[in-house]
C-alpha positions as CSV (number, residue, x, y, z in Angstrom):
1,X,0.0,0.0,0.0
2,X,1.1,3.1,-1.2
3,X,2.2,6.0,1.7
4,X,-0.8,8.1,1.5
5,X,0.4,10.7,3.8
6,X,3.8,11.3,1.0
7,X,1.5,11.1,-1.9
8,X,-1.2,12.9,-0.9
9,X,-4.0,13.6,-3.8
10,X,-6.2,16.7,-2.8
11,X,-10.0,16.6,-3.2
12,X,-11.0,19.0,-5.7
13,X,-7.3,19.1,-7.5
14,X,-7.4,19.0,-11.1
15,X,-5.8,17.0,-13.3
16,X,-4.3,16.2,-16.5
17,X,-4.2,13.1,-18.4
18,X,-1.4,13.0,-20.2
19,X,-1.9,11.0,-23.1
20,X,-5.3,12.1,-23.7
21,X,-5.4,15.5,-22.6
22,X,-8.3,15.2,-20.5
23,X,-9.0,17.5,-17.4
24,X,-10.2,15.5,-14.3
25,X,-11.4,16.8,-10.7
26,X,-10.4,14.5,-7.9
27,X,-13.2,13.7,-5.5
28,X,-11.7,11.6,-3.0
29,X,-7.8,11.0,-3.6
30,X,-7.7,8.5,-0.6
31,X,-10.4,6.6,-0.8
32,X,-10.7,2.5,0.3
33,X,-12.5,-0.4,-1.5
34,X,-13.8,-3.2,-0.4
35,X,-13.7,-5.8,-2.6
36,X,-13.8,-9.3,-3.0
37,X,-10.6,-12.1,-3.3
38,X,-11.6,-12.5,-7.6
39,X,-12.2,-8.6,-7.8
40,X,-8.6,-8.2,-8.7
41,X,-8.3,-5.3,-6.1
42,X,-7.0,-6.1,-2.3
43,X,-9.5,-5.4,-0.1
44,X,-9.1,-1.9,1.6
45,X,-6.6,-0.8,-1.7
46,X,-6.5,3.0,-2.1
47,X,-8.2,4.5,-4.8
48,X,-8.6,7.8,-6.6
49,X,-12.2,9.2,-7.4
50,X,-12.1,11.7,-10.5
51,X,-14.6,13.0,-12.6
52,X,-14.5,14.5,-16.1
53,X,-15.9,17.9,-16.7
54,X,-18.4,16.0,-18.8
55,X,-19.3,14.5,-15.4
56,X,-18.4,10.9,-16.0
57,X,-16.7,9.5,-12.6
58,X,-14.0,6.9,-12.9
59,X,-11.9,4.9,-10.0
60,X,-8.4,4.3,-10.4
61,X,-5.7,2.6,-7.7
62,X,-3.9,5.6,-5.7
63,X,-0.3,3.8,-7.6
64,X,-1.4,4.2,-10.7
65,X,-3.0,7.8,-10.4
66,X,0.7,8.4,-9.3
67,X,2.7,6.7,-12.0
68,X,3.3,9.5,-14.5
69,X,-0.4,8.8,-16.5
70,X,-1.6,12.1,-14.9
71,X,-0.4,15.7,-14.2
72,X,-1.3,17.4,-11.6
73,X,-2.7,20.9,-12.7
74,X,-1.4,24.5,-11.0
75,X,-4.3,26.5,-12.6
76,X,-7.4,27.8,-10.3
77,X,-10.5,25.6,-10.5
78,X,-13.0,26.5,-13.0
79,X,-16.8,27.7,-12.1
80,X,-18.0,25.3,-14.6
81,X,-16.6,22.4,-12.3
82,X,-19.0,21.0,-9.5
């Protein structure tokens, strides 16, 4: 399990996918599943919550939110965002 407290992923930071180009809102950057042994996920793994402008919500593991796919972006949040 990834150190959360080193890698910490703000709710309501936005970021960039890098090969797409697509702008993301984090939700919960620290959030746990529960899942079962066949799921593929450990149970209690870290996960990222993000959602596209376009207001589609995805789920990623915390590692791989952290392993260069994404940008994390300096710019102030939009209005348009919820």
């Amino acid at each position: 399990m990834p150190d959360i407290d080193a890698k910490k992923i703000e709710a309501g930071s936005l970021w960039r996918h890098k090969k797409r180009g697509s702008v993301y809102r984090v939700i919960d950057g620290s959030a746990q599943v529960q899942a079962p042994e066949d799921s593929g996920l450990a149970d209690y793994e870290v996960v990222v919550i993000y959602r596209s402008k376009d207001g589609e919500t995805w789920v990623r593991r915390h590692s791989e939110f952290l392993d260069g796919r994404f940008e994390k972006l300096s710019e102030p949040p939009s209005k348009k965002w919820l």
